[in-house]
C-alpha positions as CSV (number, residue, x, y, z in Angstrom):
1,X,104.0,-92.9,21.1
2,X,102.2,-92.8,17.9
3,X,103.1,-90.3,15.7
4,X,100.8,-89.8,12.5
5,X,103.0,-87.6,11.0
6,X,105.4,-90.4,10.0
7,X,103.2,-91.5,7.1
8,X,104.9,-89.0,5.8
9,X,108.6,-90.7,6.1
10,X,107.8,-92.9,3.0
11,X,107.8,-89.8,0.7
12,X,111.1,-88.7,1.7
13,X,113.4,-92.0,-0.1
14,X,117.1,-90.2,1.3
15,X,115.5,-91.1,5.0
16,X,116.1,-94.5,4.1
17,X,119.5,-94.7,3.1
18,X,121.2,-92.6,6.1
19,X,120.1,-90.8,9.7
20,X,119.2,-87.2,7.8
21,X,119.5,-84.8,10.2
22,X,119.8,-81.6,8.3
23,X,116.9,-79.6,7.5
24,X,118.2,-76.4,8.6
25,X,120.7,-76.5,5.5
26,X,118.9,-78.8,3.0
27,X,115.1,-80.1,3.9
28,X,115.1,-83.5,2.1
29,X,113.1,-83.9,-1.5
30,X,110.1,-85.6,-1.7
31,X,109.2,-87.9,-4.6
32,X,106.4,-85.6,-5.6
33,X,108.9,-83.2,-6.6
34,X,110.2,-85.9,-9.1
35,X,107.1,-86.5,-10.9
36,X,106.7,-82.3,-11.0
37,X,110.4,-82.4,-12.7
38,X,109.0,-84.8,-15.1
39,X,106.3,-82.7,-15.8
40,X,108.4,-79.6,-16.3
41,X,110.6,-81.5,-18.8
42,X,107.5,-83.4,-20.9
43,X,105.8,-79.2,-20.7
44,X,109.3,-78.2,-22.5
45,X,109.9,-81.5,-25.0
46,X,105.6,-81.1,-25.9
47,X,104.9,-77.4,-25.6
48,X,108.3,-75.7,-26.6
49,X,107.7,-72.0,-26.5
50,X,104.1,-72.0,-25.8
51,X,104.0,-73.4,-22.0
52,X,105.4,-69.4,-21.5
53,X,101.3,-68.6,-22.4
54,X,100.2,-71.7,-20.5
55,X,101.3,-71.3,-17.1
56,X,104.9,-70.7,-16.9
57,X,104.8,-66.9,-17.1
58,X,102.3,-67.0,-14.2
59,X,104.1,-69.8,-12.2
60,X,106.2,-67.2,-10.1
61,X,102.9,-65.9,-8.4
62,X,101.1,-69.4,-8.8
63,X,103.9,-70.3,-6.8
64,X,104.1,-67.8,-4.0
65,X,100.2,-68.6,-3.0
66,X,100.9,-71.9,-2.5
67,X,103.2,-70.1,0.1
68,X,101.2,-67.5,1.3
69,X,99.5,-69.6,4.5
70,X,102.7,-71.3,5.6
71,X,104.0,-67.3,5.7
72,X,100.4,-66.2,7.3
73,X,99.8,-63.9,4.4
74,X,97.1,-63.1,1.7
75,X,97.4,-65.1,-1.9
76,X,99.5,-62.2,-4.7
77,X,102.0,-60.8,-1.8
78,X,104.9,-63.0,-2.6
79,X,107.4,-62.8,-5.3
80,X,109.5,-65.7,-6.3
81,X,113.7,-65.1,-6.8
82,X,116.4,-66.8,-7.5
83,X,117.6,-66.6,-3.8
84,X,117.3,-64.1,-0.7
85,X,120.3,-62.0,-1.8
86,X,118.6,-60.9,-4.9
87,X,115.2,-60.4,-3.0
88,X,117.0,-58.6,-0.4
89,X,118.6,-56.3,-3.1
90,X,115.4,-55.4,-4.6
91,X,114.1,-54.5,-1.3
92,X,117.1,-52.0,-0.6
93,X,117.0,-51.0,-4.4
94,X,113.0,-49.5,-3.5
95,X,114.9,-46.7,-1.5
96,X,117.4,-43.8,-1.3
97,X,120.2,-43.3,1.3
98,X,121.3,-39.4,0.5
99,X,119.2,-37.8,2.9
100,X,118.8,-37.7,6.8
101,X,117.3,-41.2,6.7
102,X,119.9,-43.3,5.9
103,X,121.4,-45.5,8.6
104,X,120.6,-49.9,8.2
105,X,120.6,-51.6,11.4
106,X,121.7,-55.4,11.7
107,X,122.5,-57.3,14.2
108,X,126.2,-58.8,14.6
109,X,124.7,-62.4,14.3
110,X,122.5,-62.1,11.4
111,X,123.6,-64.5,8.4
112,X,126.6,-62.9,6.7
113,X,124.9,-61.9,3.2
114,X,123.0,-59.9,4.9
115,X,125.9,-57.8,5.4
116,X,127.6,-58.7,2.4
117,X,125.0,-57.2,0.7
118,X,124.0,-54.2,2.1
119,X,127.5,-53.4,3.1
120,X,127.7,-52.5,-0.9
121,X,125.2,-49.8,-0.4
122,X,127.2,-47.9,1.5
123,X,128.8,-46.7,-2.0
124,X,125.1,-45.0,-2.3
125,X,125.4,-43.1,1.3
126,X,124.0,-45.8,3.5
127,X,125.3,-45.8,6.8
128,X,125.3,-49.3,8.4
129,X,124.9,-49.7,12.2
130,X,126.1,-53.1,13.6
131,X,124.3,-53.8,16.9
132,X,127.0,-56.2,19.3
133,X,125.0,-59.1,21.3
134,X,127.1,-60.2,24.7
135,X,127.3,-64.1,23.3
136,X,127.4,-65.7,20.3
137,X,123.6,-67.3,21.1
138,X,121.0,-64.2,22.0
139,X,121.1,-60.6,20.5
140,X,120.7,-57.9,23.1
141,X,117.3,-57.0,22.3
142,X,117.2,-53.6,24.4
143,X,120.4,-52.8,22.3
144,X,118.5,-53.0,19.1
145,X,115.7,-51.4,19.9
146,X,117.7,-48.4,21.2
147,X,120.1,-48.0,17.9
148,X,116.6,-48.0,15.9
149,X,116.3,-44.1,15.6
150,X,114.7,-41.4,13.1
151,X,117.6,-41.7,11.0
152,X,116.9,-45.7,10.6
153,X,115.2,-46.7,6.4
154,X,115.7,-50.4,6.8
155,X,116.7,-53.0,9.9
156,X,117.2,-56.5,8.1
157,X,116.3,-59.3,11.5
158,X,117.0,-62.5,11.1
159,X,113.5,-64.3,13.0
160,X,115.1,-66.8,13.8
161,X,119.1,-66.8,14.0
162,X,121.1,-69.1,12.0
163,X,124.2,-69.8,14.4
164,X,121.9,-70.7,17.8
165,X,118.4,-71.3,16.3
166,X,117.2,-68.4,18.7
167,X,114.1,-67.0,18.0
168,X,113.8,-63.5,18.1
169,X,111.2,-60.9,19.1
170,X,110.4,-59.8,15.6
171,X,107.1,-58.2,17.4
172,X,109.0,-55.9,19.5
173,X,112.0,-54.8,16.6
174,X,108.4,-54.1,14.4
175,X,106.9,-52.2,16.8
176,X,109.6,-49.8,17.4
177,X,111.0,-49.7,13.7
178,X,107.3,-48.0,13.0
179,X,107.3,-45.8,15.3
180,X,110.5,-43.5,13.6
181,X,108.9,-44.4,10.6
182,X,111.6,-47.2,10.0
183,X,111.4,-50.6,8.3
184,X,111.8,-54.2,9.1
185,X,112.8,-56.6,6.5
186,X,112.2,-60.1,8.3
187,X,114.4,-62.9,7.1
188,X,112.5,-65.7,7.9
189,X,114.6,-68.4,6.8
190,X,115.0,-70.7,9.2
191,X,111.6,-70.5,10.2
192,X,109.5,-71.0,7.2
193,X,108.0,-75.0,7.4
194,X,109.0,-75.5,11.0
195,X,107.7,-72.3,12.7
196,X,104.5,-71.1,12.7
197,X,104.2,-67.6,10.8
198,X,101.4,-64.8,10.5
199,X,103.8,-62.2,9.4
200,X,100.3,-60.2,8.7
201,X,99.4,-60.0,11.9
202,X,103.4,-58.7,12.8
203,X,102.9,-55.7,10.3
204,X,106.1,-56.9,8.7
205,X,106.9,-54.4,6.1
206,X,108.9,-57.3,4.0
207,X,109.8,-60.8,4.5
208,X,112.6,-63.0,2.6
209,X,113.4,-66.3,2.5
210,X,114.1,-69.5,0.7
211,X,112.8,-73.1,-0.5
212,X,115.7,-74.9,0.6
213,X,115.9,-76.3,4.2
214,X,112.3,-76.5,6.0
215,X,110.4,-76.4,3.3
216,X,111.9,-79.1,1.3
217,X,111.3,-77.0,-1.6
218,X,115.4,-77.8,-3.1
219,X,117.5,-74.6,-4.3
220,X,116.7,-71.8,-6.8
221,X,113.4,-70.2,-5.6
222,X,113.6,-67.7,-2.9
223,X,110.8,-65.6,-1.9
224,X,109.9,-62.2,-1.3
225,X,106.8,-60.5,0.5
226,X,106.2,-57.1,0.6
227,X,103.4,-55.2,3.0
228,X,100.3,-54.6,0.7
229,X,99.8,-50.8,1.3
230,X,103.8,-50.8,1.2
231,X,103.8,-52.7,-2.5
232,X,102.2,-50.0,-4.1
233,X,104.2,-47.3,-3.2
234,X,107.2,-48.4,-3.3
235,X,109.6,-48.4,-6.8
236,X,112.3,-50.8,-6.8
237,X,115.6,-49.9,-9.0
238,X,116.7,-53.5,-8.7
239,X,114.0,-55.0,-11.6
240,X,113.7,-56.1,-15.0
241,X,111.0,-56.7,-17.9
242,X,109.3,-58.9,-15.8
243,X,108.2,-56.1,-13.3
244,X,106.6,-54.1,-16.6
245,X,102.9,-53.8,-16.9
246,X,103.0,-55.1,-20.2
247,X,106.2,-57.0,-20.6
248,X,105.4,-58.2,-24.0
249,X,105.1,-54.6,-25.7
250,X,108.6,-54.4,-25.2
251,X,108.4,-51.1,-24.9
252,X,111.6,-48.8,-24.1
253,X,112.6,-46.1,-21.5
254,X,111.2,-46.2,-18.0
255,X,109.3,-48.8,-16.2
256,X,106.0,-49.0,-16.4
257,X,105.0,-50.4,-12.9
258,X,103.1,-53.9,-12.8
259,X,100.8,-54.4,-9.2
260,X,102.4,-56.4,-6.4
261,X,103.7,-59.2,-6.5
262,X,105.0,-58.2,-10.6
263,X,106.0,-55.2,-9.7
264,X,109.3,-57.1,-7.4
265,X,110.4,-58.9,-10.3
266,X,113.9,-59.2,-12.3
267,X,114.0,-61.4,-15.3
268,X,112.7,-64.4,-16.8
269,X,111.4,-66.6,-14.3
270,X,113.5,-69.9,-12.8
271,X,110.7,-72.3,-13.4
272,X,112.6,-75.8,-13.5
273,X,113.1,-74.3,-9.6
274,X,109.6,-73.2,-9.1
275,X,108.1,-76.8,-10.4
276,X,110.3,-78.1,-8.0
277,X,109.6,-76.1,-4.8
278,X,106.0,-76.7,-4.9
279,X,106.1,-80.5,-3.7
280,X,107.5,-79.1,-0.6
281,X,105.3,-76.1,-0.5
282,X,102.2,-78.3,-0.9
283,X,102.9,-81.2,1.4
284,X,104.0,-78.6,4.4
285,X,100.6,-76.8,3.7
286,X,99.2,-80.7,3.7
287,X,100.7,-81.2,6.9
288,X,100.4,-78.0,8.3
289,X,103.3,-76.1,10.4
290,X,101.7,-76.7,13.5
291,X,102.0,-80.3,13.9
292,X,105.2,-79.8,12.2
293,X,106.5,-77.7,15.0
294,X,105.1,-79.7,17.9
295,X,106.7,-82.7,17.0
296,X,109.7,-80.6,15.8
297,X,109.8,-79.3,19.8
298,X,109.6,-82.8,21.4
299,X,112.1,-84.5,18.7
300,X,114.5,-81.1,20.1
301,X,113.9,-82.0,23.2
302,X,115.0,-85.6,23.3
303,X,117.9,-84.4,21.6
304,X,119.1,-82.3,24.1
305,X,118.0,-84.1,27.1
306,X,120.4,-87.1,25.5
307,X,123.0,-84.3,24.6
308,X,123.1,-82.2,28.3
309,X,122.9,-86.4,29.3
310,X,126.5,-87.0,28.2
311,X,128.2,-83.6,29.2
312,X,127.8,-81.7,25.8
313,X,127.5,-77.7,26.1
314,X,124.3,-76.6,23.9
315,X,124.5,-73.3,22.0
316,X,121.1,-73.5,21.9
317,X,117.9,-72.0,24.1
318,X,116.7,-74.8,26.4
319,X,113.2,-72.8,26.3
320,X,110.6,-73.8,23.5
321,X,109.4,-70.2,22.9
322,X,112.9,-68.9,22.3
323,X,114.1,-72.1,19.8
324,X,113.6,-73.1,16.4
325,X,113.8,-76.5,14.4
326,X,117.6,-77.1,15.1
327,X,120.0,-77.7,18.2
328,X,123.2,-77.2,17.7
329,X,126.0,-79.2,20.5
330,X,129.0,-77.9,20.9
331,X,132.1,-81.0,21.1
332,X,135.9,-80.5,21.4
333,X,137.2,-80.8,18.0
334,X,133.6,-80.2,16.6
335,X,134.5,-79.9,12.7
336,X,136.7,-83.1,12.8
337,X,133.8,-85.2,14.5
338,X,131.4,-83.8,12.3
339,X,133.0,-84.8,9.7
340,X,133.1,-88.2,11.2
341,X,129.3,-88.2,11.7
342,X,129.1,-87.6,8.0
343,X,131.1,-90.6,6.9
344,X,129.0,-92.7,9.1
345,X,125.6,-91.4,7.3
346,X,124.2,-89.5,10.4
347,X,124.1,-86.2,8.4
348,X,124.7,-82.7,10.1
349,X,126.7,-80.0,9.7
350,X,129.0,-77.7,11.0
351,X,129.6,-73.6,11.7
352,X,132.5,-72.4,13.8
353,X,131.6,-70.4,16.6
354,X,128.6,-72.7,17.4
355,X,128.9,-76.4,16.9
356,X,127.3,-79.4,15.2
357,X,123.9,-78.5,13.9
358,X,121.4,-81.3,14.5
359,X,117.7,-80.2,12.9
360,X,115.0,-83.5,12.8
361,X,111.9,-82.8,10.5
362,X,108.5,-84.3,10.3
363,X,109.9,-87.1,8.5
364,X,112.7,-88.2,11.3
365,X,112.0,-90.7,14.1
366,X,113.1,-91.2,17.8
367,X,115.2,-93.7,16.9
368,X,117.3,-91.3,14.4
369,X,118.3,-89.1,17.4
370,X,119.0,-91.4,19.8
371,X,121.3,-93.1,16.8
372,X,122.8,-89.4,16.0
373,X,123.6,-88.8,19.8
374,X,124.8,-92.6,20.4
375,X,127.2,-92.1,17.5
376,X,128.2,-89.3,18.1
377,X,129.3,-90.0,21.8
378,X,131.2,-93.0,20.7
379,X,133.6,-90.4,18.0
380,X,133.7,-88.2,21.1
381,X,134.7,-91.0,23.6
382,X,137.8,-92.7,20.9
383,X,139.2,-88.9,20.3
384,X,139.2,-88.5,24.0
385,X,141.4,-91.7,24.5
């Protein structure tokens, strides 16, 4: 079959070297984004203190348009951070939890700083609500939506589940969030680059995510969107100079609220980070998330037609509508092969409770999972002997 989007492969010089198979935890770096290193370091050696005047004070929102169509949102809506935890905080910094509303619903398979996090806002009078699922793949949707009440500020939803790659239905937790006047934070993840997204056209009142697996944007730049007609009501507590109107007055006391997407912001900028996630930003948007998914969903389907092939239990959904980019196999004495898969170059990864994680990108090839699957069933076959 010809497949046009492996033009691309040449970009990507680790694809060469081993079977890279995981996207889901680190998307592979293009060579673009070394020449935009380059560029960042010959800014700093030529400019010195004056590239902060000549694009490096903006690059944060420069930055987040380039991401605003792969999230299916309008250009100045995204803020860039250091990583999810910190957009996350500045989200649950925006409100209070001493009053009736107070109660932050998550799900007991959403990524574990999500809890981590808001787990320390209980010291402010949250009250967090962890909604059981009946397996370790699917949440019980019906259960959700029921512990969404009145009482509900914030449910944090994973879009697409770290642990199973289910995707869930971010449409219906929206819909019924709004109606008791609640609000979703949408972590999408591991969906951003491999998923198609209009999170406008959800009503999502924020989204979070990060640079690092899909879109092969490397680590240090998270992301944070905020609802328009949200953005300017809201006042975060979790902020710094860079969220003043006028930073550069230095002036003392109280904020001064900048607009959305400022107005989210914490300190001086990561921009090393940012130079770097824009080669991935730019050739996903070049690409475009829909080819990218459909080749994503017959590369995932090869892999576990091969996979169910030789007896493996998937911890996956077998339906297209309910998975994301990765498949994850489950293998008696799954961390000891995986780690044999890794010294043979077929790169995956691990997570207890699920299995070996297996994610092929637009970069990967036919021939890298049947290689991935034929190894791994000869590791399988000499521990079984």
């Amino acid at each position: 079959m010809s497949d046009p989007l492996l033009r691309w492969r040449a970009e990507f010089p680790i694809v060469e070297t081993c079977t890279y198979l995981v996207s889901h935890s680190l998307g592979a770096m293009p060579n673009r984004t070394r020449r935009y290193l380059q560029e960042y370091g010959d800014t700093w050696s030529s400019r010195g203190v004056r590239a902060w005047h000549e694009g490096w004070w903006e690059i944060g929102r420069t930055t987040g348009d380039l991401l605003a169509p792969v999230l299916g949102v309008q250009p100045g809506t995204i803020s860039i951070h250091q990583n999810v935890t910190v957009a996350m905080g500045i989200i649950g910094s925006s409100f209070s939890y001493d009053g009736p509303r107070r109660k932050i619903i998550l799900t007991d398979l959403e990524f574990p700083t999500n809890m981590y996090l808001f787990e320390g806002f209980r010291r402010y009078g949250a009250d967090l609500v962890y909604v059981p699922s009946d397996d370790a793949m699917r949440t019980n949707l019906d259960r959700l939506l029921d512990a969404i009440d009145d009482q509900t500020v914030l449910v944090p939803l994973s879009l697409v589940l770290f642990r199973s790659s289910y995707i869930q239905n971010a449409r219906a937790v929206i819909e019924k969030a709004h109606r008791v006047g609640a609000h979703v934070i949408l972590d999408v993840y591991q969906a951003a680059g491999t998923v198609p997204l209009a999170i406008d056209q959800l009503a999502a009142d924020f989204a979070v995510g990060g640079s690092v697996k899909w879109l092969c944007g490397g680590p240090g730049a998270g992301f944070l969107y905020v609802r328009p007609d949200l953005a300017r009501q809201l006042k975060p507590g979790f902020i710094g100079w860079a969220a003043h109107r006028s930073p550069f007055e230095f002036a003392t006391g109280p904020v001064d609220y900048a607009d959305a997407p400022e107005r989210f912001q914490s300190g001086t900028p990561n921009v090393p980070a940012l130079y770097a996630a824009r080669a991935g930003y730019e050739i996903v948007n070049e690409i475009g998330v829909e080819a990218i998914r459909e080749k994503s969903l017959r590369l995932t389907r090869r892999l576990m037609d091969l996979a169910t092939r030789a007896g493996y239990r998937l911890n996956t959904p077998t339906r297209d509508d309910e998975r994301g980019g990765a498949v994850i196999i489950d293998v008696p004495n799954g961390e000891a092969v995986s780690q044999e898969l890794l010294r043979r170059d077929i790169i995956i990864d691990y997570r207890p409770g699920a299995g070996i994680r297996v994610a092929p990108h637009f970069y990967n090839t036919e021939a890298d999972i049947d290689r991935a699957i034929a190894t791994l069933n000869e590791i399988v076959t000499v521990a079984a002997q």
